[in-house]
N, C-alpha and C positions, 0 to 999 in steps of 0.2 A: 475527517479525512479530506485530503484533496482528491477531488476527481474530475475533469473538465468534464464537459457534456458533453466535448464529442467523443472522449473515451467512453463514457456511458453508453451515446447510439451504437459505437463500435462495438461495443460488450454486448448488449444488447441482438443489434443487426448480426456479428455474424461469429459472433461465441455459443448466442443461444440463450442468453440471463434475460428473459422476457417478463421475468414476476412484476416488475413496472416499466409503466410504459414511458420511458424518457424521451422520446425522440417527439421534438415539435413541444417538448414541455421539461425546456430544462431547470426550471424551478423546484420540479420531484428533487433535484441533488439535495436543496436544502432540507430536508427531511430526515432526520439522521439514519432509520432505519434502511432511506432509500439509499444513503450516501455511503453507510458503510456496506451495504450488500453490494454495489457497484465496484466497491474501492477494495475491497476482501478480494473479489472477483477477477481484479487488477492484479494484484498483488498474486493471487496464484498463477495467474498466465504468464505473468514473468518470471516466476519460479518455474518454468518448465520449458520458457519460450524458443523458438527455433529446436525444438526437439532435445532440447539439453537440458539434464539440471543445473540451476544456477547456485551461486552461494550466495548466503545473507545480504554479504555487502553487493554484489551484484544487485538482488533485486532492491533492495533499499534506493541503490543509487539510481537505479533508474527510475523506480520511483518517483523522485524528486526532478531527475534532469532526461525521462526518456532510455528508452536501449541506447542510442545513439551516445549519449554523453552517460551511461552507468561507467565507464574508465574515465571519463576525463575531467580534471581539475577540480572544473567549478562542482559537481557532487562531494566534492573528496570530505570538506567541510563539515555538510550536511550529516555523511555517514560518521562521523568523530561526536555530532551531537549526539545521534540516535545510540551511540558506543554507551556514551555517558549516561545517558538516560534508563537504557535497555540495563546497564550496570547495577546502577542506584534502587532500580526498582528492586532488583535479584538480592540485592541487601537487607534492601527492606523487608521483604519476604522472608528469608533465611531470619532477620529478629525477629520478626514480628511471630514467627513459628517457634524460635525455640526458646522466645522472650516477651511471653503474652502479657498486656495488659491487664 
């Protein structure tokens, strides 16, 4: 996952996700377990953020480009990939269950 460091101190400092200590050691991100607990963490606060629930492509898009840019343009892209991808896996799944190896 992407996650800058300072979303991390931010998570961290005043969401409360304190399990590592990233601030003053943003090297922790590289660590996968530390990267995805951080970027998981991300990911839910934007699904709820300003008091709203959001929808998929909403939090996706800001995700990649911030609240600020989750409507505009340059996201738009990004979320057509994660469409494709998020798709293909659902297919896979769907054979690979009802068409086992």
């Amino acid at each position: 996952m992407q996650i800058a460091p300072e979303v991390a101190e931010w998570l961290a400092r005043e969401m409360g996700y304190r399990n590592y200590e990233v601030e003053g050691d943003p090297m922790l991100l590289y660590k996968p377990f530390v990267n995805v607990y951080f970027g998981a963490a991300y990911i839910k606060w934007l699904s709820s953020s300003d008091g709203k629930e959001r929808s998929e492509e909403f939090v996706i898009r800001a995700y990649r480009g911030g609240i600020k840019k989750a409507t505009h343009k340059s996201t738009a892209d990004y979320f057509q990939r994660y469409l494709s991808v998020r798709d293909s896996l659902l297919a896979k799944r769907f054979c690979d269950f009802f068409y086992p190896i």
